[in-house]
C-alpha positions in Angstrom: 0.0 0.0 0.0 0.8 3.6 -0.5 2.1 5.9 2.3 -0.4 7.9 4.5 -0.3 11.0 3.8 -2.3 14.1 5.0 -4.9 15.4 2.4 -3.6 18.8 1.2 -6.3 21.7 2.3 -7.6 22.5 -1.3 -8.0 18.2 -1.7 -9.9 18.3 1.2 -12.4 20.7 0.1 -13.0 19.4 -3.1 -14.0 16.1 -2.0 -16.2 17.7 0.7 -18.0 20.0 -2.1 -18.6 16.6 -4.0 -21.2 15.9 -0.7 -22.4 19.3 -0.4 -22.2 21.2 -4.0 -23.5 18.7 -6.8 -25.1 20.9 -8.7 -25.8 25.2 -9.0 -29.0 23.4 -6.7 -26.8 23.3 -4.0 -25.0 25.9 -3.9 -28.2 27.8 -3.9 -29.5 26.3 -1.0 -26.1 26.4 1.4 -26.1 30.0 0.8 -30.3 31.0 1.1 -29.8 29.1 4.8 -27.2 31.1 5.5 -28.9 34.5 4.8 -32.2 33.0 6.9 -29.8 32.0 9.9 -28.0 35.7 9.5 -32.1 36.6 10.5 -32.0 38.7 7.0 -35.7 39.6 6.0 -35.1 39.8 2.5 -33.4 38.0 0.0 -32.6 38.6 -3.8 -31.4 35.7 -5.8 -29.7 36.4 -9.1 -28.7 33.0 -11.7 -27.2 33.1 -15.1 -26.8 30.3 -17.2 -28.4 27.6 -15.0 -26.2 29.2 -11.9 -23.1 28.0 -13.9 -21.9 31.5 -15.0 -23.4 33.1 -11.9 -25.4 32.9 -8.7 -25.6 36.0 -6.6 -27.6 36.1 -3.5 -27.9 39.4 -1.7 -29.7 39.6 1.8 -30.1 42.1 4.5 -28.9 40.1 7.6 -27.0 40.9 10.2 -23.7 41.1 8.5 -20.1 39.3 8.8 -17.3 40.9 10.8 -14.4 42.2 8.5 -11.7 39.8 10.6 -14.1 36.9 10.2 -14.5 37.2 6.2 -11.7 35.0 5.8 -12.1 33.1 8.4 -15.9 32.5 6.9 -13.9 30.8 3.6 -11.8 28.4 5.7 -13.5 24.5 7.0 -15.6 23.9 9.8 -15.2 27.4 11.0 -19.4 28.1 11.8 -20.8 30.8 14.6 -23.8 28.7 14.9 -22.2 26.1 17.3 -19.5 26.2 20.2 -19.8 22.9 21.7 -21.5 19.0 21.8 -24.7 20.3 23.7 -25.2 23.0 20.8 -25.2 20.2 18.1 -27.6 18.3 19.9 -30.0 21.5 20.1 -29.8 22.5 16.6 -31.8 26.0 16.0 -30.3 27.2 12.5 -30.7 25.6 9.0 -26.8 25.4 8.5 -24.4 24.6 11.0 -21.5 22.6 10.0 -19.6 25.0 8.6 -18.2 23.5 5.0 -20.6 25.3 2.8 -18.5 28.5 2.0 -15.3 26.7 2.0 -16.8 23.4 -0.5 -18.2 26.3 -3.0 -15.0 28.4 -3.0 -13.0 25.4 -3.8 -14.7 24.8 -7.2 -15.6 27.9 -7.6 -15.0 31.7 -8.0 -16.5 33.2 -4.8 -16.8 36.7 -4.1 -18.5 37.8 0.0 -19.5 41.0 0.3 -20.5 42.3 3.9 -21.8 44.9 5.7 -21.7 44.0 9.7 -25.3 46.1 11.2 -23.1 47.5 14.0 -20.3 49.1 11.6 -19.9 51.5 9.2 -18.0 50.0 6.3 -17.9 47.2 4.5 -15.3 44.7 3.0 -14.8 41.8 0.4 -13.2 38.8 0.6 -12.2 36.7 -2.8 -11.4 33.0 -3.2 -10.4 31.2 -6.0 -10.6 27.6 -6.2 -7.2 26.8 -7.8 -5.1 28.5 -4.5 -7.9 28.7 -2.2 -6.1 32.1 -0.8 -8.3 35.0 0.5 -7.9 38.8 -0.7 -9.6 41.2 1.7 -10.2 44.8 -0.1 -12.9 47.7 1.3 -16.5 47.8 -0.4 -19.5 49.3 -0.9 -22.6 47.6 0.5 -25.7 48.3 2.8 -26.2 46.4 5.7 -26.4 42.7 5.0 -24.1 40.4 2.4 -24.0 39.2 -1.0 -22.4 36.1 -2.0 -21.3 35.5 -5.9 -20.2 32.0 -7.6 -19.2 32.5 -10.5 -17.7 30.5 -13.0 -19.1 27.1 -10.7 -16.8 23.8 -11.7 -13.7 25.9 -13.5 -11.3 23.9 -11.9 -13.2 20.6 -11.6 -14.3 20.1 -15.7 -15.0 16.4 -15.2 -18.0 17.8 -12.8 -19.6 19.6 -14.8 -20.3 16.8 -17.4 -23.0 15.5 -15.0 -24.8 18.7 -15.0 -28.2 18.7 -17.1 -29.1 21.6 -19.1 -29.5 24.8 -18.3 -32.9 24.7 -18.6 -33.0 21.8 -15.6 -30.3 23.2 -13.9 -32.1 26.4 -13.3 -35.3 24.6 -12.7 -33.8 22.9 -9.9 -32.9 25.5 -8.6 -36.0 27.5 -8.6 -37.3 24.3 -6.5 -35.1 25.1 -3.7 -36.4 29.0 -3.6 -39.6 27.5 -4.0 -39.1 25.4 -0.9 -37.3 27.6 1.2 -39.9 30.5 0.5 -42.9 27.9 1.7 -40.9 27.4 5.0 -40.6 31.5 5.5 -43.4 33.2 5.4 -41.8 36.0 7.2 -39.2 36.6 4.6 -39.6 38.3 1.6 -37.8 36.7 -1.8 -37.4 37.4 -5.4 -35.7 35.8 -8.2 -34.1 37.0 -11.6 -33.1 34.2 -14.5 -30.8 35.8 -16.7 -31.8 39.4 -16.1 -35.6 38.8 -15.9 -37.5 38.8 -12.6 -39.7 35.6 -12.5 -40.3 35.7 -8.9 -41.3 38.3 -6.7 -42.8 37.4 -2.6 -43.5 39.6 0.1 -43.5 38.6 3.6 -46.7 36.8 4.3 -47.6 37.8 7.8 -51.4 36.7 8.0 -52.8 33.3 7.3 -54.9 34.7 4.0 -51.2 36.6 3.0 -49.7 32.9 3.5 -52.2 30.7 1.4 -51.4 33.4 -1.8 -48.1 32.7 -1.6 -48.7 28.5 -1.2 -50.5 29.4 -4.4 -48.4 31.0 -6.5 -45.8 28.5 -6.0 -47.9 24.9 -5.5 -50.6 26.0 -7.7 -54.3 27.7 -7.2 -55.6 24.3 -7.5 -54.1 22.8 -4.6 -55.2 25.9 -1.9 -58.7 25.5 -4.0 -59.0 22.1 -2.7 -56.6 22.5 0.0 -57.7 22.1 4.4 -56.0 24.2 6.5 -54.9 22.3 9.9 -53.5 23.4 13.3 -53.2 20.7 16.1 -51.1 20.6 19.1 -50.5 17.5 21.0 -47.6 16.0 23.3 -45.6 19.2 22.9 -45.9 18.5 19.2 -47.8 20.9 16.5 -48.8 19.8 13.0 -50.0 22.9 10.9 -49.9 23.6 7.4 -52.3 22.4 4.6 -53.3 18.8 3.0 -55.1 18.5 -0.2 -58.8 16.8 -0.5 -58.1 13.2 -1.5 -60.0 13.7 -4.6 -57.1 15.9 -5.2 -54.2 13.8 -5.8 -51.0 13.0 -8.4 -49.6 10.3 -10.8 -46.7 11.6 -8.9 -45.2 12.2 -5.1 -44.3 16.1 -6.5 -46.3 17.8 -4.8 -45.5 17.0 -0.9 -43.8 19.3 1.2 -43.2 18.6 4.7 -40.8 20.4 7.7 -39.6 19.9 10.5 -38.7 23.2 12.9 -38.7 24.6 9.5 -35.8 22.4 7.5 -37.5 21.0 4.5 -36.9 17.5 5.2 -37.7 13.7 3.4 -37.9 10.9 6.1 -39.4 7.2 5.4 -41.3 8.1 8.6 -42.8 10.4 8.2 -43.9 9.2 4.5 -45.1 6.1 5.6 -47.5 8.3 8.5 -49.0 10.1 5.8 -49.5 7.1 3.8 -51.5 5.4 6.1 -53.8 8.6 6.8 -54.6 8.8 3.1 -55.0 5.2 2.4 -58.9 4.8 2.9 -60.1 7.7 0.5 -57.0 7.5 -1.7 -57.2 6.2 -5.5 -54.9 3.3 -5.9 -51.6 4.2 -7.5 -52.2 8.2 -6.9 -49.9 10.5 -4.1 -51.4 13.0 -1.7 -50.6 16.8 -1.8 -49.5 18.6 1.2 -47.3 21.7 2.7 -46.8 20.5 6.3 -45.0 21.6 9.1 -44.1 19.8 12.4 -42.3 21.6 15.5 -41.1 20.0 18.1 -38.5 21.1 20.6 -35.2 20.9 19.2 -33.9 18.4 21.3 -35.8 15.8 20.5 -34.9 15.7 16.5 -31.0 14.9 15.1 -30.7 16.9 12.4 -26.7 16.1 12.0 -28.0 13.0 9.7 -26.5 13.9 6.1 -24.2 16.0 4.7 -27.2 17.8 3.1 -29.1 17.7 6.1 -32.2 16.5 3.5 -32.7 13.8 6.6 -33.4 13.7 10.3 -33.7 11.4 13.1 -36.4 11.8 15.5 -35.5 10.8 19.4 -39.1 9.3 19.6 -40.0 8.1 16.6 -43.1 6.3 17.3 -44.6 9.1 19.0 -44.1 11.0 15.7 -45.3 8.5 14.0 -49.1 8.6 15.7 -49.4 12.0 15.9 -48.8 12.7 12.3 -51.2 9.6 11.4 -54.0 10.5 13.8 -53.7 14.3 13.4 -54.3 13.9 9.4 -56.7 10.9 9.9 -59.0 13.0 12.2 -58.6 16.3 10.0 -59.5 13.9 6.6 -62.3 12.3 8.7 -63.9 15.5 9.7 -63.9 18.4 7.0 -67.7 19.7 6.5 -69.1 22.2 5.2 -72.3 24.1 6.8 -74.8 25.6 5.1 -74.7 29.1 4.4 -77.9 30.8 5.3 -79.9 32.5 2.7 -79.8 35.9 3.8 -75.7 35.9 3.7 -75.0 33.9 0.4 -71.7 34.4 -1.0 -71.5 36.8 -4.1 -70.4 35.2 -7.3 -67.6 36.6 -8.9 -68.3 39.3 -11.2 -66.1 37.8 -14.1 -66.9 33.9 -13.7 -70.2 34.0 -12.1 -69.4 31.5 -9.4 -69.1 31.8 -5.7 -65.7 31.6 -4.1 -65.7 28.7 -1.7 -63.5 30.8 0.7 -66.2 32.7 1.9 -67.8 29.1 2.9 -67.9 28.0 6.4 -66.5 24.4 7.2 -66.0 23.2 10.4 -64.1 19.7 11.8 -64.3 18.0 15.0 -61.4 17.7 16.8 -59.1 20.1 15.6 -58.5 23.4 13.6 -59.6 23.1 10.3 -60.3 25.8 7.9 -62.0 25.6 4.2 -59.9 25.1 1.1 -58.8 28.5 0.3 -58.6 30.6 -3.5 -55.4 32.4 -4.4 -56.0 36.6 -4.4 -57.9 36.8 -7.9 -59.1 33.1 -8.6 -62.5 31.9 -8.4 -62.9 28.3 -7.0 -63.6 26.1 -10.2 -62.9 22.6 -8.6 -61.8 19.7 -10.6 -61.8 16.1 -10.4 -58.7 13.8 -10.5 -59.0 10.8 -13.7 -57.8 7.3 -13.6 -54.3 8.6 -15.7 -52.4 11.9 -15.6 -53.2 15.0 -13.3 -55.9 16.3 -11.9 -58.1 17.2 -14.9 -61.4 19.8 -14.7 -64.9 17.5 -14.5 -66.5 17.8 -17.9 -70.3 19.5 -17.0 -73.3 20.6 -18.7 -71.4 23.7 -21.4 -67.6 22.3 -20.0 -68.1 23.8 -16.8 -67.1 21.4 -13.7 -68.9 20.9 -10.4 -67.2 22.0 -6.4 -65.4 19.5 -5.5 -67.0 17.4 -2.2 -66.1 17.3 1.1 -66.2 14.3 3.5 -67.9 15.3 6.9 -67.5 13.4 11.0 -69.9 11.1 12.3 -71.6 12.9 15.8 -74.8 10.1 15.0 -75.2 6.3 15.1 -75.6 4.5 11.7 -78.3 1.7 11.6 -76.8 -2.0 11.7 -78.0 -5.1 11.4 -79.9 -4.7 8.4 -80.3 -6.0 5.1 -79.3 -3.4 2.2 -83.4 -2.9 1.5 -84.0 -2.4 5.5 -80.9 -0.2 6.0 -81.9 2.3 3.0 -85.3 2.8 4.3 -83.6 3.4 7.7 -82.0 6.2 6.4 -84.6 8.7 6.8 -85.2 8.1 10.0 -81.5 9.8 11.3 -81.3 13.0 12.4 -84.5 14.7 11.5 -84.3 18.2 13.3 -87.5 19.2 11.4 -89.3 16.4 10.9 -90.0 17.3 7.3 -88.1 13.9 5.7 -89.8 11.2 7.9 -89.9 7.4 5.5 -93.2 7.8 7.4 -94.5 10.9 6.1 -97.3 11.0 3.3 -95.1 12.5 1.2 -91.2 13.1 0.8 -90.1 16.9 2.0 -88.9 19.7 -0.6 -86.4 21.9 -0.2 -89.2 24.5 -0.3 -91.1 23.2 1.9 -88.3 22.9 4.9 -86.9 26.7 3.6 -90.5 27.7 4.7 -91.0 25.8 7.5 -87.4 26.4 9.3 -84.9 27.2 6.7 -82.7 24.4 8.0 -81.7 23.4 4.9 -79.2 20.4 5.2 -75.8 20.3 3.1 -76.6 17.8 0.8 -80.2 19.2 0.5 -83.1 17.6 -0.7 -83.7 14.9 -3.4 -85.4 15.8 -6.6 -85.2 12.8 -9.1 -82.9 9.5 -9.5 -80.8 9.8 -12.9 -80.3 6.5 -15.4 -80.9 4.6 -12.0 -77.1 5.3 -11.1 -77.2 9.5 -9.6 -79.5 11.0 -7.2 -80.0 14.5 -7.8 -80.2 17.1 -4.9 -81.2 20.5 -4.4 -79.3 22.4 -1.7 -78.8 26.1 -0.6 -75.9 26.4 -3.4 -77.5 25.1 -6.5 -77.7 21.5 -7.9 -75.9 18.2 -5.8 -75.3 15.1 -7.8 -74.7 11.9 -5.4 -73.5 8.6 -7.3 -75.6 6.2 -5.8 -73.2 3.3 -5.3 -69.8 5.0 -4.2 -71.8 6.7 -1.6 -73.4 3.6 -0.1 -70.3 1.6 -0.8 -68.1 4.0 1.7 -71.6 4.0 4.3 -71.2 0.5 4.3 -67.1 0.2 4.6 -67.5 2.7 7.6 -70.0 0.4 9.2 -68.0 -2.2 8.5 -65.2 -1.1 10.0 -66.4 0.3 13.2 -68.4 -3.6 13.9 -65.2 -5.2 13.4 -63.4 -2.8 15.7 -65.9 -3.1 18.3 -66.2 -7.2 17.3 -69.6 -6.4 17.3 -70.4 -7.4 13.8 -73.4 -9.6 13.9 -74.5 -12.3 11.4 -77.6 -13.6 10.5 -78.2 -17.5 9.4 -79.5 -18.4 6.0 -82.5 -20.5 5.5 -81.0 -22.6 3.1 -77.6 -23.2 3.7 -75.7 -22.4 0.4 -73.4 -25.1 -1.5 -70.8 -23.3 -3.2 -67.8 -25.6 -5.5 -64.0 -23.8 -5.0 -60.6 -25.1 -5.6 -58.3 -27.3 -3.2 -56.6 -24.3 -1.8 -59.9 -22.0 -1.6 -61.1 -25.4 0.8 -57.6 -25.0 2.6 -57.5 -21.7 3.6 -61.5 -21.7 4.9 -60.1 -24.5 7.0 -56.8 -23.0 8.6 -58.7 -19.3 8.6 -61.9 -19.7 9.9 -61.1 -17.2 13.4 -61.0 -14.4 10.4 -64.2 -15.2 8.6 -66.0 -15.3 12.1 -65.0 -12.2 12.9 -66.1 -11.2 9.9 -69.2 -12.7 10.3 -69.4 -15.6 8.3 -70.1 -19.1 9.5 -68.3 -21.3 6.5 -67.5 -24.9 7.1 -65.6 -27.0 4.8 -67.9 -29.7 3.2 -65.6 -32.0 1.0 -62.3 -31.2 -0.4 -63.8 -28.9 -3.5 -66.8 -27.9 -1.5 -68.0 -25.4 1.5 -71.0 -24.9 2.7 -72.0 -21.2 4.2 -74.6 -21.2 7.1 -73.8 -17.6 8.4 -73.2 -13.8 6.8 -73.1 -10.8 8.4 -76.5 -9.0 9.0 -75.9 -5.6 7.0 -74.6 -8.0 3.8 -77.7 -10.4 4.0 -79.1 -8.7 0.6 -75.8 -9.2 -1.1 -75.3 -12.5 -3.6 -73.5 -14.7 -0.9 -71.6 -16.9 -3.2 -69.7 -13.9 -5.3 -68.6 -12.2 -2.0 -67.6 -15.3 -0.3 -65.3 -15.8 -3.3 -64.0 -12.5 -3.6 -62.9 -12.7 0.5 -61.5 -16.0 -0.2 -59.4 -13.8 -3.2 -58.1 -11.7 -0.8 -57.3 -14.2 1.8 -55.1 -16.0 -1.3 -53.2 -12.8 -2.3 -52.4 -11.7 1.6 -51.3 -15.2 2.0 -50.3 -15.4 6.1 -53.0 -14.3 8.9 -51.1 -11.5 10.0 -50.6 -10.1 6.6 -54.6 -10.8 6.6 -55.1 -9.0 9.8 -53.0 -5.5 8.5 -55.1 -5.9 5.2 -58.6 -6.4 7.0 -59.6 -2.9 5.3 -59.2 -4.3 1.8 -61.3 -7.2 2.8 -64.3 -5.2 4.6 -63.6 -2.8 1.6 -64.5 -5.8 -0.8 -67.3 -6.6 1.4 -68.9 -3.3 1.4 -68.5 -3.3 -2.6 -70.9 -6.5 -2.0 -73.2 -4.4 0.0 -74.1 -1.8 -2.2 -76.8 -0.4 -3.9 -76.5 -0.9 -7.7 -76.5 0.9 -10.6 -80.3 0.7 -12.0 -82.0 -0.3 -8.3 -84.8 2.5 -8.5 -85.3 4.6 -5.1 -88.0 6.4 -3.6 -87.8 10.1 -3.0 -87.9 9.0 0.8 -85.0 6.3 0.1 -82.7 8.9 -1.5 -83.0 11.7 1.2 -81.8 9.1 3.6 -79.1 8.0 1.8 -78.2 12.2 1.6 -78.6 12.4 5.4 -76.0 9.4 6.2 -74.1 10.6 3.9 -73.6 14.0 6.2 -73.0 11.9 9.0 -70.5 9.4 7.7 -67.1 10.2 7.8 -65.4 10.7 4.4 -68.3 10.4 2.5 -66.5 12.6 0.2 -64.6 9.4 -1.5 -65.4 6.2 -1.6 -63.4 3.0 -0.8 -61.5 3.5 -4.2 -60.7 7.1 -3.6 -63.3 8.4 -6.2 -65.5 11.0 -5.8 -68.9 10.4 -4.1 -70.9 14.1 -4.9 -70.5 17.2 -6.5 -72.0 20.3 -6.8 -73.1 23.2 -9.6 -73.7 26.6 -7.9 -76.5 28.3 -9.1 -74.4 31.4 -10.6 -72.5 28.1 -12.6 -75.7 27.1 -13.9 -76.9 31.2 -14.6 -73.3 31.2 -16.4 -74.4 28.0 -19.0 -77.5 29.6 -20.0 -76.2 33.8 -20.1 -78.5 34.4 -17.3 -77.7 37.9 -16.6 -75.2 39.0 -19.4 
């Protein structure tokens, strides 16, 4: 082997700017955190070429010392942390120290500073090829500027991984992006090449805050967006998640921080995963700009060289906050009625209301309406099967609001076939009395805006459509309901409380039902027969091809026995073990509920489909159902003026 030999100071800092500066990307985000941790309030960013040919950031922080400019240049020198206590308490977005030295070493780098409690500043200059510091006197209000120029000069075989400049700008952008979502306070702007693109003033108030989420995630997403605030444990979750009939073909839309470092950890992923996975379509990602604090002692952010990671002290704990906090807030979004002496204006331009001015209301937590950007009227979309979220196609191209799932505050009927249960519905919560099953004849939504004006959020039915929508009139205009996704997530929810509570009851049939199934269907009835009781089935094994099914559950006695007995038996086959049965029980009492359903084409009375409206509003996420697609929609009545001209 070769002698050991001290790496030379210039080596050293080239291979550490291979862990810290991989692309102009990084440099721009080393030197943004070190204008936020200098407590500057605004910052000006400045990129030519992709940030090859130059980055300039400017800020107006506190300031560097003149005898620590060089000192700033040199490794591991940082002002953010003295000892081992300080690392384990870190407050500031850098604190290692490496950033100015890595960039200088590949780099042209030019610091320019004005310290608040002097009168001049100085520069200090560092090339990459000597790494010596020249320290002249400069012209500069309070605060620093930083410029890279020339990024990779000495280091050619680097920049052959770098994309174009088109990407390479792009990427950085991102990082701006990112850092502005995680500073309200501060203001930011941005020139490509000369041009301003980006201009953002501090956002002080919540309403200032949600224009600048949409200007840089999109008016879509604050359009169907829930604003959240929960504390808990000495933890706080605040921020905004996206409907889940707002979603992605990809994860690029998810931003999530922790004490304010934008941050990607498997943990807290896999948290959000599970909150989403009931009302989520299958093979689609959430949206979200999240923030968790936490006292700083209880999070390692000294993880990566990038500090892209962290480890949380109590990771479990994490784990079930972030889960139940954005299980509840899913759960529990609603919107109340808005009374009909203070009905939201339509826009003058579009003709349709702005959902902002909407009251909604969760249990459990602070939760406030999905929000419009300064200037955008709320014209909801719904997600496809492929691709992004596209607008609904409506009557003229116009789309309906998008729907909202609401809490449970009422019991649900149980114990009933599918006929029983939808005649049941009308007898839930009936504050006026108007939508009795009993009454002579089903309630208008005149006749219970004359009698109490207590109209309900889903309103009133007014006909059944093809046998597959129910059609709804409501303070806002026109609701359409599809049928079956709305029964099929009243049923899962059922479902899934009986099973929790092991109080799901079954019912035996009068004629015990033969069914034929393959040696391994007769196998695994046999060795699993502790998860079909639970369940609520009574199947015994009758001959090696053969079963024989004496029991179903009560609320699935309607259903055709033999096609949902075979579709459990599928998923028992593709979860394979019991305990991978017993974490996929949802996808089961999911298939179940499908079984449950009302169908396309089954015809409804009036009184039938104004139940199936008021479970709806007392079901939690009602909104989606099991699949993630949307359950109801809704056409203002300015929307509908709009198709026909009304008014122009």
């Amino acid at each position: 082997m070769s002698q050991i030999k001290k790496l030379t100071p210039r080596l050293a800092n080239q291979i550490a700017a291979g862990e810290v500066v991989e692309r102009p990307a990084s440099v721009v985000k080393e030197l943004i955190e070190n204008s936020v941790d200098a407590g500057a309030t605004q910052l000006d960013v400045e990129i030519e070429s992709g940030g090859v040919k130059l980055i300039r950031i400017r800020d107006n922080g506190l300031g560097i010392e003149k005898d620590d400019l060089s000192l700033a240049l040199s490794r591991h020198a940082t002002s953010k942390i003295y000892q081992l206590d300080d690392l384990e308490a870190v407050n500031t977005l850098g604190f290692r120290g490496e950033a100015l030295a890595s960039i200088s070493s590949v780099a042209r780098l030019k610091l320019t500073s004005l310290y608040h409690e002097h009168d001049s500043a100085w520069c200090a200059q560092a090339e990459g090829r000597d790494m010596e510091t020249q320290l002249t006197p400069a012209s500069h209000p309070q605060g620093t500027t930083v410029e890279v120029r020339d990024l990779f000069f000495n280091t050619p075989a680097r920049r052959k991984f770098l994309r174009t400049e088109k990407t390479e700008y792009s990427r950085a952008e991102d990082i701006l992006k990112r850092i502005a979502l995680s500073r309200f306070e501060l203001g930011f702007s941005l020139k490509n090449n000369q041009k301003m693109i980006h201009s953002w003033r501090p956002a002080k108030t919540q309403s200032e805050q949600e224009r600048r989420v949409a200007q840089i995630c999109g008016p879509a997403f604050m359009e169907n967006a829930v604003h959240i605030d929960i504390n808990r444990t000495g933890l706080r979750l605040w921020g905004w998640v996206a409907l889940p009939t707002f979603n992605r073909s990809q994860a690029d839309l998810q931003h999530f921080y922790v004490n304010g470092r934008a941050i990607k950890d498997k943990l807290v992923a896999h948290a959000i995963k599970q909150a989403y996975q009931d009302v989520l379509y299958h093979g689609r990602h959430p949206a979200y700009v999240l923030y968790l604090e936490l006292p700083a002692e209880n999070v390692d952010v000294n993880v990566h060289p990038t500090k892209h990671e962290v480890r949380f002290r109590d990771g479990r704990l994490v784990h079930s906050f972030l889960f139940s906090s954005l299980h509840k807030a899913l759960a529990g979004v609603r919107p109340e009625t808005q009374p009909q002496d203070a009905a939201p204006a339509p826009d003058e331009n579009t003709g349709i209301i702005d959902q902002s001015s909407l009251r909604f209301q969760a249990a459990g937590s602070s939760v406030s309406p999905p929000n419009t950007a300064e200037g955008n009227a709320n014209h909801s979309s719904f997600s496809g099967s492929q691709g992004e979220v596209a607008p609904a196609s409506g009557l003229g191209g116009q789309g309906f609001s998008r729907p909202f799932s609401r809490p449970s505050d009422a019991p649900n009927p149980s114990g009933l076939s599918v006929t029983e249960s939808i005649a049941a519905y009308a007898k839930l919560t009936q504050p006026t009395g108007l939508y009795n099953s009993g009454a002579a004849t089903a309630p208008t939504f005149n006749d219970v805006e004359q009698a109490s004006g207590d109209i309900p959020p889903l309103g009133f039915a007014i006909a059944q459509l093809k046998g597959i929508y129910i059609l709804a009139e409501n303070a806002s205009g026109l609701i359409v309901v599809d049928m079956h996704a709305a029964h099929e997530r009243i049923t899962y929810e059922k479902l899934k409380t009986q099973y929790d509570h092991e109080t799901l009851a079954s019912q035996p049939l009068l004629v015990p039902l033969s069914m034929a199934v393959s040696e391994k269907e007769t196998r695994l009835c046999g060795e699993h027969q502790d998860i079909f009781t639970r369940l609520g089935f009574v199947v015994n094994v009758a001959g090696p091809e053969s079963l024989i099914i004496r029991q179903v559950p009560v609320i699935l006695h309607s259903s055709k026995v033999e096609g949902l007995i075979r579709d459990v038996l599928s998923d028992i086959v593709e979860y394979g073990q019991s305990e991978r049965i017993s974490h996929n029980i949802n996808e089961i009492l999911s298939t179940m509920a499908c079984h449950g359903s009302v169908r396309a084409n089954r015809k409804l009375t009036t009184e039938e489909m104004n139940g199936l409206l008021r479970d709806m509003e007392h079901t939690e996420r009602s909104g989606q159902c099991n699949h993630g697609r949307p359950t109801w929609a809704q056409m203002t009545l300015p929307e509908l003026d709009k198709l026909f001209m009304r008014g122009q």
